[in-house]
C-alpha positions as CSV (number, residue, x, y, z in Angstrom):
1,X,-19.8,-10.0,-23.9
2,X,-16.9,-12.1,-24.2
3,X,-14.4,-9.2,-24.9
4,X,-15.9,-6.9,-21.3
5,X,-15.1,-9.7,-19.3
6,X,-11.7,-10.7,-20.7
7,X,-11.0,-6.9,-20.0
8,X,-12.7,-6.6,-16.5
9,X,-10.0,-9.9,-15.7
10,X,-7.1,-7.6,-17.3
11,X,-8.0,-4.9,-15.4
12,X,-8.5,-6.6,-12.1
13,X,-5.2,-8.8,-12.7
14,X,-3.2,-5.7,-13.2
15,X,-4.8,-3.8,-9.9
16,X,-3.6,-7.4,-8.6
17,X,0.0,-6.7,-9.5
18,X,-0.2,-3.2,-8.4
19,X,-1.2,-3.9,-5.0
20,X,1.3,-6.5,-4.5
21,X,4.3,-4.9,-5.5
22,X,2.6,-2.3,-3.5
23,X,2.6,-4.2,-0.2
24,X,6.2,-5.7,-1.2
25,X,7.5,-1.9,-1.5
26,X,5.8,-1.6,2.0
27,X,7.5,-4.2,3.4
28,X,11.0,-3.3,1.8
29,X,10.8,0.0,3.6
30,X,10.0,-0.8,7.0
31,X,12.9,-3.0,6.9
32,X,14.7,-0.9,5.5
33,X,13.9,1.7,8.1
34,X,14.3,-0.8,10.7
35,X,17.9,-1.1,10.0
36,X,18.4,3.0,9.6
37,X,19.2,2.6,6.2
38,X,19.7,5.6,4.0
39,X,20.6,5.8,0.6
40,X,19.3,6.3,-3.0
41,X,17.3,2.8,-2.8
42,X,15.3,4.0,0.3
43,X,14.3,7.2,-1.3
44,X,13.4,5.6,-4.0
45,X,10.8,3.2,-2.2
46,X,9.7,6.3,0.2
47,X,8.2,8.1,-2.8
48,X,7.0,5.4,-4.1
49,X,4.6,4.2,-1.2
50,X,4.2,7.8,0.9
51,X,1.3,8.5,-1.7
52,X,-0.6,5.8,-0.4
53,X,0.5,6.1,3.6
54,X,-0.3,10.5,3.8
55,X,-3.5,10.0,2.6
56,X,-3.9,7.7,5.8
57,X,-1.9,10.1,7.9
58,X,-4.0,13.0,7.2
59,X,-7.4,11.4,8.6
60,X,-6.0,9.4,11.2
61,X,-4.4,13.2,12.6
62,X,-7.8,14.8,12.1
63,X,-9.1,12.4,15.0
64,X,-5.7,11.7,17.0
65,X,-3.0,13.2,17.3
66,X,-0.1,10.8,16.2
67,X,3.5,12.6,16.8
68,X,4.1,10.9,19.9
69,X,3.0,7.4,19.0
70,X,6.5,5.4,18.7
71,X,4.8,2.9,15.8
72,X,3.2,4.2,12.7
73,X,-0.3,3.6,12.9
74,X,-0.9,5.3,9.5
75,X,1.3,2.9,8.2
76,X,-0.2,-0.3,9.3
77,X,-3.6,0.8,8.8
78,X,-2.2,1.7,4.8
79,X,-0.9,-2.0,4.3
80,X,-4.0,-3.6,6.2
81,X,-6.3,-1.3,3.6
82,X,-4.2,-2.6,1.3
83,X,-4.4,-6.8,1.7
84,X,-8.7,-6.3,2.1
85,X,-8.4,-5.1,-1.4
86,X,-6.0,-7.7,-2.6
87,X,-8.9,-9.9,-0.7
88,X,-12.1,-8.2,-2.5
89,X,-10.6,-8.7,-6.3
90,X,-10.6,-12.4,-6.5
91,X,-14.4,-11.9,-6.1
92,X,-14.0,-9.8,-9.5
93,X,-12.4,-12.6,-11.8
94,X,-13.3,-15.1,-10.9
């Protein structure tokens, strides 16, 4: 019993980790994007968080249609999904 809930807490600390760098990534980009930065770094952090934004973008464009919108809605709705599950997993392990 011991040993299923020391691994439930690894599991849930790593998702943790995950979703926080994650969110940091997130914020890195829109800055970076902010300040039309291109380069190697921004690439890098683009595919890195566009697998958890399209996903978003896909559903949101099945209901509205987005190309005109000047702000990212996808986006914001993607890190906003991503804080209530930051939220949810103290509830794990704790």
């Amino acid at each position: 019993m011991i040993f299923g809930s020391r691994l439930i807490f690894i599991i849930a600390k790593t998702v943790h980790i995950l979703i926080f760098t994650t969110e940091s990534l997130m914020i890195i980009r829109m800055l970076l994007s902010l300040f039309a930065f291109e380069g190697i770094i921004y690439d890098v952090i683009f595919y890195l968080t566009e697998p958890f934004i399209v996903p978003v973008r896909y559903i949101i464009g099945i209901f509205v249609n987005t190309e005109n919108f000047p702000i990212d809605i996808s986006f914001m709705i993607s890190y906003l999904f991503l804080i209530f599950l930051d939220s949810f997993l103290p509830s794990i392990y704790l």
